[in-house]
C-alpha positions as CSV (number, residue, x, y, z in Angstrom):
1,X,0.0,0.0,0.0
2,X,1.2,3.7,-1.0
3,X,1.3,5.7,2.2
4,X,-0.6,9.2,2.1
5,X,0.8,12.2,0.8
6,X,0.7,15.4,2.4
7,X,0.2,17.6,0.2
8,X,0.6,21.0,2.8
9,X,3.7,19.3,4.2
10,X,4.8,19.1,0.7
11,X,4.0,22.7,0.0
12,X,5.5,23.8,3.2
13,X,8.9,22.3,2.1
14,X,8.9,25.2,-0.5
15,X,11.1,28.3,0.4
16,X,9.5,31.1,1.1
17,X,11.6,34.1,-0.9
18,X,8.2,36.7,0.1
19,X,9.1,40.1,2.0
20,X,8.1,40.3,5.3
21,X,5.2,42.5,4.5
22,X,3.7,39.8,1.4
23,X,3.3,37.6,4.2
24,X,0.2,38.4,5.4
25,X,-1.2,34.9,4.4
26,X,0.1,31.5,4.5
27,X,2.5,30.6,1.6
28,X,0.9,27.1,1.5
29,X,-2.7,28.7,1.7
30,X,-1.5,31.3,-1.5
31,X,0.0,28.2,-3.1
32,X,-3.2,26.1,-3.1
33,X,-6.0,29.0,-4.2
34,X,-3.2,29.4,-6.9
35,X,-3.8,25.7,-8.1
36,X,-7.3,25.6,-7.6
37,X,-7.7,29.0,-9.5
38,X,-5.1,27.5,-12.4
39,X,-7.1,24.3,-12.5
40,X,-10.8,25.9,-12.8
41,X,-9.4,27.0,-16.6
42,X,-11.3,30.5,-16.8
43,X,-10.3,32.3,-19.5
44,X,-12.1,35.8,-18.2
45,X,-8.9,37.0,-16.8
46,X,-6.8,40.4,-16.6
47,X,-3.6,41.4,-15.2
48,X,-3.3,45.2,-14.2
49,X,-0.6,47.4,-13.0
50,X,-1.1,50.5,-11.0
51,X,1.7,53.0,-11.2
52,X,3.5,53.5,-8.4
53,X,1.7,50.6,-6.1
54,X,3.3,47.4,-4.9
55,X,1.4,44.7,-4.3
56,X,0.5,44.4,-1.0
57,X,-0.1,48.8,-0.8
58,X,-3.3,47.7,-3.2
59,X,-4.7,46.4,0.6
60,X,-4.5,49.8,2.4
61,X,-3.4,52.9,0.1
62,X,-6.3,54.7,-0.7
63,X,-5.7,56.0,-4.4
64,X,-4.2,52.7,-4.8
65,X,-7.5,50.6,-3.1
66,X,-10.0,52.9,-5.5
67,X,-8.1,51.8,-8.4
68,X,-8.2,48.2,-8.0
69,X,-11.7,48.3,-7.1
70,X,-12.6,50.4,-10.3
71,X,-11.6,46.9,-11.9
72,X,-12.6,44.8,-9.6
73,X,-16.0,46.1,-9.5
74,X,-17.2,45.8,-12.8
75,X,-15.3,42.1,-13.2
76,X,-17.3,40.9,-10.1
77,X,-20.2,42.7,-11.3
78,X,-20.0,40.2,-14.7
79,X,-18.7,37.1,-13.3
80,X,-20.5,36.6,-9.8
């Protein structure tokens, strides 16, 4: 018999190479909704840049929160 596999223990083998402020979530939780979002296969997808943001300022920088929610919005609007 094949013993169980892990898979978090697997995905917590993975080095984490995140700044200390993109860790506001599990790696292995980010790595999993990142699989199960690759694996649905929707093709209504967009990647944006804001000037001037990093990633994690799109959480709490007001100009920077309004302009991902100005796509957001409309997306959510469409798909949900």
């Amino acid at each position: 018999m094949t013993p169980a596999i892990d898979l978090a223990s697997c995905l917590a083998t993975i080095p984490d190479r995140r700044r200390a402020e993109g860790k506001m979530y599990s790696q292995v939780g980010v790595i999993v909704f990142s699989i199960v979002a690759m694996l649905t296969g929707t093709s209504d997808k967009a990647m944006f840049e804001i000037d001037g943001a990093r990633h994690i300022e799109t959480y709490w920088v007001p100009e920077y929160v309004d302009a991902t929610m100005d796509k957001l919005t409309p997306f959510f609007a469409r798909t949900l």
